[in-house]
N, C-alpha and C positions, 0 to 999 in steps of 0.2 A: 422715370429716367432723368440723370443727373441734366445737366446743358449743356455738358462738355461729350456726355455720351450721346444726347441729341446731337450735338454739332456734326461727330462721326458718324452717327448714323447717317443724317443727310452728307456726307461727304460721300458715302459709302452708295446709296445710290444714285448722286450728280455722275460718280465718273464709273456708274456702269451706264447710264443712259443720258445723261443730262447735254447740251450744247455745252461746252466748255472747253473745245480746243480754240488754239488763234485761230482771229478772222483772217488777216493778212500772213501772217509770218510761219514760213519755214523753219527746222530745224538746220535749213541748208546741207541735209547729207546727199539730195540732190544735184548738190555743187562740188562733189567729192566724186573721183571717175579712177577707177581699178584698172589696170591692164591687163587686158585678157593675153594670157601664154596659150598660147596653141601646142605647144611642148612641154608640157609642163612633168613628164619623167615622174609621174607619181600615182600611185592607185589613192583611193580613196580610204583604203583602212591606212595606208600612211601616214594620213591626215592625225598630228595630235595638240589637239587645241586645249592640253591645260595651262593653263597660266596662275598667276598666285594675287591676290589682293587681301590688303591687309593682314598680311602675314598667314594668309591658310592656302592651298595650293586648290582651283578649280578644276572641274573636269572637263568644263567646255568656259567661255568666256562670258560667260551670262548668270543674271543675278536678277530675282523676282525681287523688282525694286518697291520701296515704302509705299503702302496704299494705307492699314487702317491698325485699327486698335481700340480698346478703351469704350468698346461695347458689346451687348453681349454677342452680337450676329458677328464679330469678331473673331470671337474663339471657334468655332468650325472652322472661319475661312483663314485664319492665317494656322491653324493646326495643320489642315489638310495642305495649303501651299508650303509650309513650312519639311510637310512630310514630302511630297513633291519633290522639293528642293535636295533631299537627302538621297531620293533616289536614284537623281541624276547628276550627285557631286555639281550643281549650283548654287550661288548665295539666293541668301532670304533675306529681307530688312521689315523692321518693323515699321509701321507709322507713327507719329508722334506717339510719347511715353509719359506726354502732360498728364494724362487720367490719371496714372499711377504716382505720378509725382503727389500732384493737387489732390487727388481725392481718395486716392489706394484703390481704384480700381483695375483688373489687373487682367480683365478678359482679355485674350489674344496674344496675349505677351509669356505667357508658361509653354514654350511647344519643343524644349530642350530635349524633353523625353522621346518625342516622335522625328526626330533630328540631331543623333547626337553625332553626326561627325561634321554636319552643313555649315558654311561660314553663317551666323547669323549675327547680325548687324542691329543693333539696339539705337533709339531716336531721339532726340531732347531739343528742343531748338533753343537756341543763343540765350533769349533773353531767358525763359525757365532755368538755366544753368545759371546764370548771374547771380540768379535769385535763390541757389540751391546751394550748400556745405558740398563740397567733394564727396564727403564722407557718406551723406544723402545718396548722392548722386553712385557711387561704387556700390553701396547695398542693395538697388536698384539693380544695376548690371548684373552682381552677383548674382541675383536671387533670378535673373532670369536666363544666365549660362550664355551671355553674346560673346561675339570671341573680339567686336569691337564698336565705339559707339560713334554712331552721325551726328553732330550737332550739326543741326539747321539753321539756316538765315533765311530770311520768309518777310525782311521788312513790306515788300511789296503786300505780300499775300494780305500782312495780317493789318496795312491799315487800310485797307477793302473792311475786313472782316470787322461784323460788325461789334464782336468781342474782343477785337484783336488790341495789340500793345499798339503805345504811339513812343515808347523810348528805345531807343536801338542803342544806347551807349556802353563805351565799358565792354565790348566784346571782342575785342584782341584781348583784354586783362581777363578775362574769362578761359578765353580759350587758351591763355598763357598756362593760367592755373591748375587747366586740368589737364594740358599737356603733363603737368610738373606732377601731378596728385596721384591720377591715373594710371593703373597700371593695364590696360589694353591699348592696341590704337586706337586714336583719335582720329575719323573722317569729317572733313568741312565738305558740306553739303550744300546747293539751295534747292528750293522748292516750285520747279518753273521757269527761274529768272537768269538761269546761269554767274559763272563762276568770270572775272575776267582778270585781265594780269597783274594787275594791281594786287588784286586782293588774292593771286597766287604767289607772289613775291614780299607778302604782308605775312601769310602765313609760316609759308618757310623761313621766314628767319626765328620763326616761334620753334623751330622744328618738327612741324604737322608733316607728314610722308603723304597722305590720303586723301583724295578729295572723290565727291559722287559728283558729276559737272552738273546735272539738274537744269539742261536749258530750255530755251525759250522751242516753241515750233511743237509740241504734244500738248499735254492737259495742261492748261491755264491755271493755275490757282488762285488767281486774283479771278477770273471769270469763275471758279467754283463758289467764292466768297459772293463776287457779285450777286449770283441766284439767292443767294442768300439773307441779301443786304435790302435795307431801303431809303427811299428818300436820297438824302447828299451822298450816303455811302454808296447808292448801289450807281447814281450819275460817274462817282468819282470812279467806280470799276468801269463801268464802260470806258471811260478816257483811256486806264492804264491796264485793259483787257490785254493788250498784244506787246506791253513791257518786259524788255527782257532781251538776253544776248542768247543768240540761235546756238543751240548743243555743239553742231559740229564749228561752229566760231567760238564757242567755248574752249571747244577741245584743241583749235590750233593758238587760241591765246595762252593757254598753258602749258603748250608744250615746250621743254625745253629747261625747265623747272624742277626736275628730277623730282617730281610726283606720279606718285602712283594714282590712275586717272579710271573710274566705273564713269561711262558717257551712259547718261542717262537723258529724257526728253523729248517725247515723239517719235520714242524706238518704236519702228512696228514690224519690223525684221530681221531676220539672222544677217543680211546681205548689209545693211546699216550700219549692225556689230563689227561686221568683217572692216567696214569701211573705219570704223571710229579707232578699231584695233591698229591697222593703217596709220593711221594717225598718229597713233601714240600712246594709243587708252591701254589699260590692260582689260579692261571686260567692259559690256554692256550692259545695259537693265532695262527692262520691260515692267509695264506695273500695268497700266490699263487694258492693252490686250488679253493679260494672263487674266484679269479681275475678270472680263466679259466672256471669255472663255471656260472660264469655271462659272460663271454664273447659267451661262446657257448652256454646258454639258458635263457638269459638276468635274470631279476628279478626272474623270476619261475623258474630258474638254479638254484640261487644262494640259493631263500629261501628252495629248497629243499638239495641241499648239507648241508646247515647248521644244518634243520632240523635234518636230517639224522649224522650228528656230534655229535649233542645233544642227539640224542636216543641214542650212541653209548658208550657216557658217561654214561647213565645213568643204560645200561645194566652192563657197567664193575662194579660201584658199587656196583650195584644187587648182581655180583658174586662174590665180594667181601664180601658180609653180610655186606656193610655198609651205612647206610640209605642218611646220608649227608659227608661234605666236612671234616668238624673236624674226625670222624672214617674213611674217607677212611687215612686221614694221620696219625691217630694211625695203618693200618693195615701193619704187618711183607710183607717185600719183600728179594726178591731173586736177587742176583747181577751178570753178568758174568765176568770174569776176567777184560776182556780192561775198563769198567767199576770201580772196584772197585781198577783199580791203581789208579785214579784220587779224589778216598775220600780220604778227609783229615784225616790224623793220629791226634788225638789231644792229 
């Protein structure tokens, strides 16, 4: 096995059992408070929660977010989540697509055939794109049918990792370029650490519509790297284990930005979705629940956890009196303090 398909593999089992959520830190959707309508004038088949991200239209607001790739224990698990995904008109995203860049390895990343109408979402993070032709980088997408691709930021993650880059440069001129080059959208993405207004107002002037918010309060990726690591590397994760801007302060740092917003980051519920929807987001993602759930009761694990996410969504609605996606983010919420430092004053 290559090193980069060892790395995945051990990725691949830290975050179905490994310790690698924050010690401290929430995603803060605890700090996020729905109004319950007591009248709310709607049955429950009323309820219609598709929404659209990245130009494909969802059936519910949720999206089996980036876990793996680029080894062979790959290719079942994201065929089958990717088939998943097709059944219940939700997105699928890949994990990093370094393997296939760097080595042509390409396990996990062909599941177009067993998904072909599902948004599927292709992965490359910053600095690998820097260092890729456009034209690289498109025969990639092509060849594996995404309707759009993540470029990742992951500085945190990767100078933990004990392989990882220490140059972060040069990436607005990156992501400029493949704005310009590219013909799918383009989602800016991180990996744990979240997205904040700066670098949502950085982007937009590039003209980037998409972002996955990826924040801080679920799976660490610096604590993934940590287990990983040793000596000065693995001290240095412990320091910056719980680095990182909380999902749902992500998602109020961005909003207002006229971005189309996947909250991702210690989703472990449809009621979290409903809440990030609230917000502003147009869908949610789940990755490690879905992963533990198909680990422990393969396909009929997985389609029942998701199932069960989707009903979850669609009761908050309910109690919120709002039938679809556009009224649940007309409806008043309620903020707790750690929360409402991190909206922007404008």
């Amino acid at each position: 096995m290559s090193n980069i398909s060892s790395r995945k593999a051990d990725h691949i089992d830290l975050c179905i059992e490994g310790d690698v959520g924050f010690h401290q830190k929430t995603n803060l959707f605890e700090e996020v408070e729905l109004i319950h309508d007591a009248l709310p004038e709607l049955a429950v088949s009323d309820i219609d929660l598709r929404t659209e991200f990245a130009g494909v239209t969802l059936q519910a607001p949720l999206v089996i977010a980036a876990m793996t790739g680029g080894v062979d224990r790959a290719e079942e698990i994201n065929r089958n989540l990717a088939k998943t995904a097709q059944k219940y008109g939700i997105g699928f995203a890949f994990g990093s697509q370094r393997p296939w860049l760097s080595k042509n390895i390409r396990d996990g990343y062909l599941v177009r055939d067993v998904a072909p109408d599902a948004l599927l979402l292709g992965n490359i993070g910053i600095v690998q794109a820097a260092q890729t032709t456009s034209k690289a980088l498109a025969d990639m997408l092509n060849a594996c049918g995404v309707n759009a691709v993540c470029i990742h930021l992951n500085p945190a993650m990767e100078l933990v990792q004990p392989e990882g880059d220490q140059d972060f440069r040069y990436g607005l001129e990156t992501i400029a370029r493949l704005q310009e080059d590219l013909d799918i959208p383009i989602i800016i993405k991180e990996t744990g650490c979240g997205l904040s207004r700066s670098v949502g107002e950085r982007i937009t002037k590039l003209g980037i519509e998409w972002v996955d918010i990826s924040g801080a309060g679920g799976t660490s990726w610096v604590a993934v790297e940590t287990h990983r690591a040793q000596d000065k590397k693995k001290r240095l994760g412990h320091t910056f284990w719980d680095w990182g801007i909380p999902t749902a302060a992500s998602v109020a740092q961005l909003n207002g930005l006229g971005l189309g917003m996947c909250a991702t980051g210690g989703i472990r519920n449809g009621l979290m979705i409903a809440k990030a929807v609230a917000m502003g987001a147009s869908c949610g993602g789940m990755a490690r629940a879905f992963l533990q759930a198909y680990a422990a009761g393969g396909v009929e694990g997985l389609e029942q956890e998701i199932e069960q996410v989707i009903q979850e969504i669609r009761i908050a609605f309910l109690l919120c009196g709002a039938k679809n996606v556009r009224e649940m983010q007309e409806r008043p919420l309620v903020f707790g303090p750690k929360l409402q430092r991190w909206i922007p004053k404008d």
